[in-house]
C-alpha positions as CSV (number, residue, x, y, z in Angstrom):
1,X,-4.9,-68.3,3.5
2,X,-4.6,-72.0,3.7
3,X,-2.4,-72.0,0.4
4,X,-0.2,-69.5,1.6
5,X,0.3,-71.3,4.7
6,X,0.9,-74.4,3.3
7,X,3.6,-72.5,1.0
8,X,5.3,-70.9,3.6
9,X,5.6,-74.6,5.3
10,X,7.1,-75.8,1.7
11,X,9.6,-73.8,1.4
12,X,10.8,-72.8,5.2
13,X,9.2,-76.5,6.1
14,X,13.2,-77.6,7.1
15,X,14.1,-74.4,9.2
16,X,10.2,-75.0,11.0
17,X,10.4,-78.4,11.9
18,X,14.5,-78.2,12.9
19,X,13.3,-75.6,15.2
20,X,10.7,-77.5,16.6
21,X,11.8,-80.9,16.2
22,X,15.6,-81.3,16.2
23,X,16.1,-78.5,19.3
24,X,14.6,-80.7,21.9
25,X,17.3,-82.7,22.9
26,X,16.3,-86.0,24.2
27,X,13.1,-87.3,24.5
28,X,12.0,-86.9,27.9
29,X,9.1,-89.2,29.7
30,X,6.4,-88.6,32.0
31,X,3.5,-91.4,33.1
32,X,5.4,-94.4,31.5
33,X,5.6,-92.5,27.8
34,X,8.0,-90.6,25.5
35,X,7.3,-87.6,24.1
36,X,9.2,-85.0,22.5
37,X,9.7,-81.8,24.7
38,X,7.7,-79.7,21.9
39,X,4.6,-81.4,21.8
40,X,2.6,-80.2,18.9
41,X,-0.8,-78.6,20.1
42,X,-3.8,-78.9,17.5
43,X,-6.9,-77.4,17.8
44,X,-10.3,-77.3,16.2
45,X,-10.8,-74.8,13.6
46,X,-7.7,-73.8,14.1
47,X,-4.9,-73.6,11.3
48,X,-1.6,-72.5,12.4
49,X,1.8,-74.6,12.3
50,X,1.2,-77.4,12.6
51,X,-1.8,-77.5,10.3
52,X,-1.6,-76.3,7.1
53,X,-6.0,-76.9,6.3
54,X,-8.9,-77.7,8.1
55,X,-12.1,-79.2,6.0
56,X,-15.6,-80.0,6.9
57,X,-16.5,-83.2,5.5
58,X,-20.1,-84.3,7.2
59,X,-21.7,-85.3,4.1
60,X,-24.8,-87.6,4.4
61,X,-25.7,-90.6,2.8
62,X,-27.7,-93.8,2.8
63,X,-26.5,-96.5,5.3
64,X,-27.0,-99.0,3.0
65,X,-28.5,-100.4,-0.5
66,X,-32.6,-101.0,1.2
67,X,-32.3,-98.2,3.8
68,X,-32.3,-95.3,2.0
69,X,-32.5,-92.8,5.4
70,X,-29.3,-91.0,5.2
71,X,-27.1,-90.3,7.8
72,X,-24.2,-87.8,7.9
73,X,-20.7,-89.6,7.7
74,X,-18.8,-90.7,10.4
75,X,-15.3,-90.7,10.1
76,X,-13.7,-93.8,11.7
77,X,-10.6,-94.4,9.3
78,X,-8.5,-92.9,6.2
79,X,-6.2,-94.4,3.5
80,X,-4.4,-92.8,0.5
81,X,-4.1,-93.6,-3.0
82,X,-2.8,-91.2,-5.3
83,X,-5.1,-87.6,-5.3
84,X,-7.7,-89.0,-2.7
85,X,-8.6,-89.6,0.6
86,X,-10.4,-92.3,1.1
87,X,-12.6,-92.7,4.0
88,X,-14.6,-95.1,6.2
89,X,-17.7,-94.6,8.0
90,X,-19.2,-96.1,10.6
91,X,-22.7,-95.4,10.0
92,X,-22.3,-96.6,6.3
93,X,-22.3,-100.4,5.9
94,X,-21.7,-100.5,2.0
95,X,-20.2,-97.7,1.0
96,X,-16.3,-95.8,0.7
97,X,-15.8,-91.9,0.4
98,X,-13.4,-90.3,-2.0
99,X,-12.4,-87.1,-0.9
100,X,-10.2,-85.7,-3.8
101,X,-6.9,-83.7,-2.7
102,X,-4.9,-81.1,-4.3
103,X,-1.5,-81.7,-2.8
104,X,-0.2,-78.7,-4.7
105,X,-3.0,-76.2,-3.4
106,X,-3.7,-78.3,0.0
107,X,-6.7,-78.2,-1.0
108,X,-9.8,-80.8,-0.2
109,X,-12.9,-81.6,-2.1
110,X,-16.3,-82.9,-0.6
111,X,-16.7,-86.0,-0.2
112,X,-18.3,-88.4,-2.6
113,X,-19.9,-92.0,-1.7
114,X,-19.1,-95.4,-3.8
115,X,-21.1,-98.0,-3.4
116,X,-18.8,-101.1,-3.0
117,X,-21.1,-103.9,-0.7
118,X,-24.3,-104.5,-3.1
119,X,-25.4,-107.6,-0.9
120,X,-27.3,-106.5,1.9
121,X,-25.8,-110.4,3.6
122,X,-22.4,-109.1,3.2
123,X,-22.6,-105.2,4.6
124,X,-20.0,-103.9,7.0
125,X,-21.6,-102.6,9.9
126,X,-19.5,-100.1,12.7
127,X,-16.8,-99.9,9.9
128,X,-13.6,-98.8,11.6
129,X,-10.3,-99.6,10.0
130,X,-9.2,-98.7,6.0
131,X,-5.5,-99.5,4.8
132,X,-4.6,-99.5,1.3
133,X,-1.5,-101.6,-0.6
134,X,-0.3,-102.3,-3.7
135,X,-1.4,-105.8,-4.8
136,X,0.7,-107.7,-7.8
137,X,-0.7,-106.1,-10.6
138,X,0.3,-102.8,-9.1
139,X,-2.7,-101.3,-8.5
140,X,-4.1,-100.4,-5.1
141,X,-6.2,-102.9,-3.0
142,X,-8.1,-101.4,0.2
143,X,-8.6,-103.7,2.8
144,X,-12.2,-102.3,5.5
145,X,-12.7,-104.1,8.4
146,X,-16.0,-104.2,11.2
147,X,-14.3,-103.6,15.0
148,X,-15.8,-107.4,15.5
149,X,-17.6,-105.5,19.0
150,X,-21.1,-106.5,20.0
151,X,-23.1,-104.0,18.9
152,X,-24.9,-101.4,21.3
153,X,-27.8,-103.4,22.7
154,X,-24.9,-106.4,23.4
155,X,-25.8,-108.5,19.9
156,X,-22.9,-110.6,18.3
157,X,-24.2,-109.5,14.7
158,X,-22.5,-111.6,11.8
159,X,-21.9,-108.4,10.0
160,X,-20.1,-106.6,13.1
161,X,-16.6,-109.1,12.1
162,X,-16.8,-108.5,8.5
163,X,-13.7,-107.6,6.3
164,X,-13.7,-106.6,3.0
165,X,-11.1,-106.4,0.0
166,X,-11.7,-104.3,-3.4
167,X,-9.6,-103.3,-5.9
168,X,-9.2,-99.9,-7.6
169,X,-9.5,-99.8,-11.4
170,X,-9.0,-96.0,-12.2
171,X,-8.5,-93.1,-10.1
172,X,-10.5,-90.7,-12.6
173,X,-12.9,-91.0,-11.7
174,X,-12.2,-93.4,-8.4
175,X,-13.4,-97.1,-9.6
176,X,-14.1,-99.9,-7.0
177,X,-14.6,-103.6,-8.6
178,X,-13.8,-106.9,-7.4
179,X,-15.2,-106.7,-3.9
180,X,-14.8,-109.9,-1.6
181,X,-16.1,-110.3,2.0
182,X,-15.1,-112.6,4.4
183,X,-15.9,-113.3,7.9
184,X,-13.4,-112.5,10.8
185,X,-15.0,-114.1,13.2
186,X,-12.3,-117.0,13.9
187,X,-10.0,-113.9,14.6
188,X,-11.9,-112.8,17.2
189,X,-12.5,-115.9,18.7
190,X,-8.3,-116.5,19.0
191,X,-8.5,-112.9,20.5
192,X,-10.7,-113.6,22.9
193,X,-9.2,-117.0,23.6
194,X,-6.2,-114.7,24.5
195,X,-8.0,-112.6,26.9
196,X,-9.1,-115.5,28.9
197,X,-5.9,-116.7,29.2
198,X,-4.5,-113.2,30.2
199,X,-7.2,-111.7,32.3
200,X,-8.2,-109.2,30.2
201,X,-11.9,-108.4,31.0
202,X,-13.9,-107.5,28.1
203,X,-15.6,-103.9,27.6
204,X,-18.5,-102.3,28.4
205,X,-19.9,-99.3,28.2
206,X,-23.1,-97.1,28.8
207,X,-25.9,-97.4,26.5
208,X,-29.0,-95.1,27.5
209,X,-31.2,-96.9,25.1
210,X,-30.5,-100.4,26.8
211,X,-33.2,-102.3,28.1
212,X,-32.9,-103.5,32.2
213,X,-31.6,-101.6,35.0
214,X,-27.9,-102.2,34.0
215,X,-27.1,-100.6,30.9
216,X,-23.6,-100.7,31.0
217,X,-23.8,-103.0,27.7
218,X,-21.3,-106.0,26.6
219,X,-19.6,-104.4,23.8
220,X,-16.8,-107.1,23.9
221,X,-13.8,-104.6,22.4
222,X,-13.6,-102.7,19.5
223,X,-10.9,-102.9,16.8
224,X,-10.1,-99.4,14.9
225,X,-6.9,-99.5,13.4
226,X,-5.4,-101.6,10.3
227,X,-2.1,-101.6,8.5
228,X,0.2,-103.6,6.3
229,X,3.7,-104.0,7.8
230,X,6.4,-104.1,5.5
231,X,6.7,-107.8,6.0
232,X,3.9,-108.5,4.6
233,X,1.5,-108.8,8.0
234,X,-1.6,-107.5,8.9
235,X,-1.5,-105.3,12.4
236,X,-4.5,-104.3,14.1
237,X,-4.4,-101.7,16.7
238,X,-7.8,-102.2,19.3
239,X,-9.5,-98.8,20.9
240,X,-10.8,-101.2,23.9
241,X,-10.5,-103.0,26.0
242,X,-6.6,-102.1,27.8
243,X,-4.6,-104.4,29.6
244,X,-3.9,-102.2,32.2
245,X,-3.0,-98.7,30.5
246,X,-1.6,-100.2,27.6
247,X,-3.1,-100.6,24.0
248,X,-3.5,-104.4,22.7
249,X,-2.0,-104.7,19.1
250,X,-2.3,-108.1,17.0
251,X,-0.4,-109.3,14.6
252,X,-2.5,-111.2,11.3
253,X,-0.8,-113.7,8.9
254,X,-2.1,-114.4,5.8
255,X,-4.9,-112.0,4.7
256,X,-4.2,-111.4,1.2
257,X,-4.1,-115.1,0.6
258,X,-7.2,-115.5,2.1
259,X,-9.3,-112.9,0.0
260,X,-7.4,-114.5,-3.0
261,X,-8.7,-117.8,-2.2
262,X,-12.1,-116.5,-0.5
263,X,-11.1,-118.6,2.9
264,X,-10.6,-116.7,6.1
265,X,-9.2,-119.9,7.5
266,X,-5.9,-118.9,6.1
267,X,-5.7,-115.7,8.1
268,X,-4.0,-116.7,11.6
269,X,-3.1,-114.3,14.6
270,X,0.8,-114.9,15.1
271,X,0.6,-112.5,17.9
272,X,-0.3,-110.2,20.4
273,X,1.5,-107.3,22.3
274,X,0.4,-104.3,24.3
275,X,2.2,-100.8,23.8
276,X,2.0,-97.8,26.5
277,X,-0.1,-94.6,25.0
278,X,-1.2,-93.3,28.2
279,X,-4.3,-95.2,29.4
280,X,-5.3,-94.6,25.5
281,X,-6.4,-97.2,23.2
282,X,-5.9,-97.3,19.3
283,X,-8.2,-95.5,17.4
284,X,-6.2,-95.8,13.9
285,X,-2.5,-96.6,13.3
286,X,-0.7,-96.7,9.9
287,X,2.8,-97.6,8.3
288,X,4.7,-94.6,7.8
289,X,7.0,-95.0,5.0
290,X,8.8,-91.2,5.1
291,X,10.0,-91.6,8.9
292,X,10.0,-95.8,8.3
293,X,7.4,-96.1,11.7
294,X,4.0,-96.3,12.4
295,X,1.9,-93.6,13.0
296,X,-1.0,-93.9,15.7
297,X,-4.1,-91.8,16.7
298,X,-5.2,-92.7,20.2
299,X,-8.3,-91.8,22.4
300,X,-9.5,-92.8,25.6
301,X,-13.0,-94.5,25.6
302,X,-15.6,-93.7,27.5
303,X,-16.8,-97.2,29.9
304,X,-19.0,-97.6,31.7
305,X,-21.1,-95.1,33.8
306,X,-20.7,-95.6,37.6
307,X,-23.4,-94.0,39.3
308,X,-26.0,-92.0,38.2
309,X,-24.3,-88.3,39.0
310,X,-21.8,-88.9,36.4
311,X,-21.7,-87.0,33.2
312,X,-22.2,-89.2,30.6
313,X,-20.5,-89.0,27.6
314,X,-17.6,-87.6,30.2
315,X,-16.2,-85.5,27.0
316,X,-12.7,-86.7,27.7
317,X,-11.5,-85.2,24.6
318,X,-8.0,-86.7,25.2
319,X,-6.8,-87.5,21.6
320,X,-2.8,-88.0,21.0
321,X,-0.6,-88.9,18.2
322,X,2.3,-91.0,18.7
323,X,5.2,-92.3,16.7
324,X,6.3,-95.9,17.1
325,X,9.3,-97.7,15.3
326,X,7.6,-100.9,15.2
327,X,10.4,-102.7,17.6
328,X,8.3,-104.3,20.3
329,X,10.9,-102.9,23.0
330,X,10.8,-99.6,22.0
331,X,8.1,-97.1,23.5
332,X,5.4,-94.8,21.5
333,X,6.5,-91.4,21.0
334,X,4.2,-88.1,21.7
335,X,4.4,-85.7,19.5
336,X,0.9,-84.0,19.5
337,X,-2.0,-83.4,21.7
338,X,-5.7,-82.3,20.5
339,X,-7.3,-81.1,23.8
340,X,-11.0,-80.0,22.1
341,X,-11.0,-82.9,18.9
342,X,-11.5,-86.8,19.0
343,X,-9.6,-88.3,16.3
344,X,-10.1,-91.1,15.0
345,X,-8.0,-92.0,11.8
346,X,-4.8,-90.9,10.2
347,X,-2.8,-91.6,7.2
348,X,0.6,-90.3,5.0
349,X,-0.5,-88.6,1.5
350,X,1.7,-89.9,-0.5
351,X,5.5,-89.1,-0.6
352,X,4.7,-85.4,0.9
353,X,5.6,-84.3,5.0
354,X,1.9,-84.0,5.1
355,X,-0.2,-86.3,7.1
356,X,-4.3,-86.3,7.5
357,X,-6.7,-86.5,10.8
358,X,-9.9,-87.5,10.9
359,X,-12.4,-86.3,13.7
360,X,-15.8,-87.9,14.7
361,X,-18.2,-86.0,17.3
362,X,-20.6,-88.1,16.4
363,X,-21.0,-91.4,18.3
364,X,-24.9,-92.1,18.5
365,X,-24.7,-95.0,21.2
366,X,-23.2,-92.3,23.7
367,X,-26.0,-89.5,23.2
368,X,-24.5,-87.5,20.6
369,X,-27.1,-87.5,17.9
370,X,-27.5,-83.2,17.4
371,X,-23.5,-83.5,17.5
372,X,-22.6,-85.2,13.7
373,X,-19.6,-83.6,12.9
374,X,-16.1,-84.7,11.3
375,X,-13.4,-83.2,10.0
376,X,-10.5,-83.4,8.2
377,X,-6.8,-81.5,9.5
378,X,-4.0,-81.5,7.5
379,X,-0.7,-81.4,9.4
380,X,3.3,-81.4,8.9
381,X,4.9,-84.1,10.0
382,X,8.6,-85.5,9.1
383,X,9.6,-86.8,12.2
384,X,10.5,-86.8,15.8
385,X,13.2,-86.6,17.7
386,X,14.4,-89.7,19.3
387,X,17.0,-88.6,21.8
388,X,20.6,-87.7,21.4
389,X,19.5,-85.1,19.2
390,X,18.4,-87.8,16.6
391,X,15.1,-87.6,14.1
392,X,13.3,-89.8,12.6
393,X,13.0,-88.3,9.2
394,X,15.2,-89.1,6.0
């Protein structure tokens, strides 16, 4: 069924998305964002236009070398090199899945750990952002990175503002080598810096297991998305905290030369910007070569608990996906909503109109331990319209 689908998408793909896409007319606007007029509506378990496959991936494995209790994965980011998904976890501290795809078939594989992090000193722990480029050699080099947040009982742990470089050797099988971790801690030290200045308070949220009678913990802010520019820079998107209702993005200088060198002093922030996504924050972004854009999944977080009749988690399964053209005075673009799934990573297989979602129902510092779940969507995308019956496709 999935194959057929994704067939019927490959070969009446242009008449699809021109009805869809290119019939809107101008983008219209509504609480300070774009979005297209058809918003695309995804669903869990469901695969209709749109989405072409839908694909259990909750594996388990250890969380890292000496603890050997497994967990079941996490999904908190994706990045493609060619024939695999490669994914980030953030319950693993030392580890990368491959999950293999069959962009002929749409067709997904389980997923299989790699250990890359074999010093328990240098693990990544609350993993959230994957992006993978081409280095000088020509082969891919994934970049991980820790959110740099305090960790659930408020603790600044060294290994929470981690990053990590590897390269890829083969493909066939998948081969990590070269590994190098650095601290990005001096990053988040500018960032904050910034929020002082500002007025941006940091976050909090609810923590049952928290010690005291306030257990609305100091988690600081949480970074969850990472992606080259074409320039050459290193943007991060942050899930929390907002400035207001808009998203904080910064903008990273020299991050290749500092792996090279093994000196995080040559990374430097150059800047930081906020972007409307509807009282959303990032929770993964990517450069989108096919419509020349980013692409960014964003989620609203939950904060902290009020009084003690509030539901908590709230389940405010409020997941979008925008486009963006990258020009600071140009606003994010809706074009899809996922009322029932919380997604938390995207990314472009390949050269194809296909893009990938990751979902995570799984967050153990909000009570969701019986509710380990992710999985992955597959969904066409080449574009949106960006008024005056423009598209963003090539």
């Amino acid at each position: 069924m999935v194959a057929r689908l994704w067939r019927m998408l490959r070969f009446f793909g242009v008449l699809w998305i021109s009805a869809v896409w290119v019939g809107t007319g101008k983008a219209a606007t509504e609480g300070g964002i774009r979005y297209t007029r058809q918003v695309a509506e995804i669903r869990f378990g469901v695969v209709e236009p749109p989405v072409v496959a839908q694909h259990d991936i909750t594996v388990r494995a250890p969380v890292s070398n000496q603890q050997l209790e497994e967990k079941a994965l996490e999904c908190s980011g994706l990045a493609w090199v060619p024939g695999h998904l490669l994914i980030t976890s953030d319950r693993h501290e030392h580890i990368v899945f491959d999950c293999p795809i069959d962009l002929e078939n749409m067709t997904l594989g389980d997923p299989v750990s790699h250990v890359v992090v074999r010093n328990e000193q240098q693990l990544l722990e609350d993993a959230e952002a994957i992006t993978a480029i081409r280095d000088r050699d020509g082969r891919p080099a994934v970049y991980m990175m820790s959110s740099l947040s305090n960790d659930p009982l408020e603790r600044p742990l060294p290994k929470r503002r981690h990053m990590l470089r590897f390269e890829i050797s083969g493909v066939s099988p998948l081969t990590p080598q070269r590994p190098v971790v650095l601290s990005a801690a001096t990053l988040r030290d500018t960032i904050n810096g910034y929020f002082k200045t500002v007025g941006i308070d940091p976050y909090r949220t609810f923590n049952p297991q928290a010690p005291g009678p306030d257990q609305n913990t100091y988690r600081w802010g949480n970074v969850e998305g990472m992606s080259f520019t074409p320039d050459g820079s290193l943007l991060l998107g942050m899930r929390n905290p907002l400035c207001g209702q808009s998203a904080l993005f910064v903008v990273v200088q020299g991050v290749p030369e500092a792996f090279d060198a093994a000196d995080p002093a040559k990374m430097r922030i150059e800047d930081l910007f906020v972007l409307d996504l509807g009282d959303r924050g990032v929770s993964d972004l990517c450069w989108d070569p096919l419509t020349q854009g980013y692409l960014i999944a964003a989620a609203r977080s939950s904060g902290p608990r009020l009084n003690k009749d509030q539901p908590f988690p709230p389940n405010t399964l409020d997941s979008a996906l925008f486009w963006w053209s990258g020009r600071k005075g140009e606003p994010a673009i809706l074009f899809a909503r996922l009322p029932d799934m919380k997604v938390e990573a995207l990314c472009r297989l390949g050269s194809t109109r296909f893009i990938a979602l990751g979902t995570d129902e799984g967050d153990v510092s909000e009570g969701r331990v019986l509710q380990q779940q992710s999985v992955i969507a597959i969904m066409y995308f080449a574009g949106v319209d960006i008024g005056d019956n423009r598209q963003r496709t090539p």
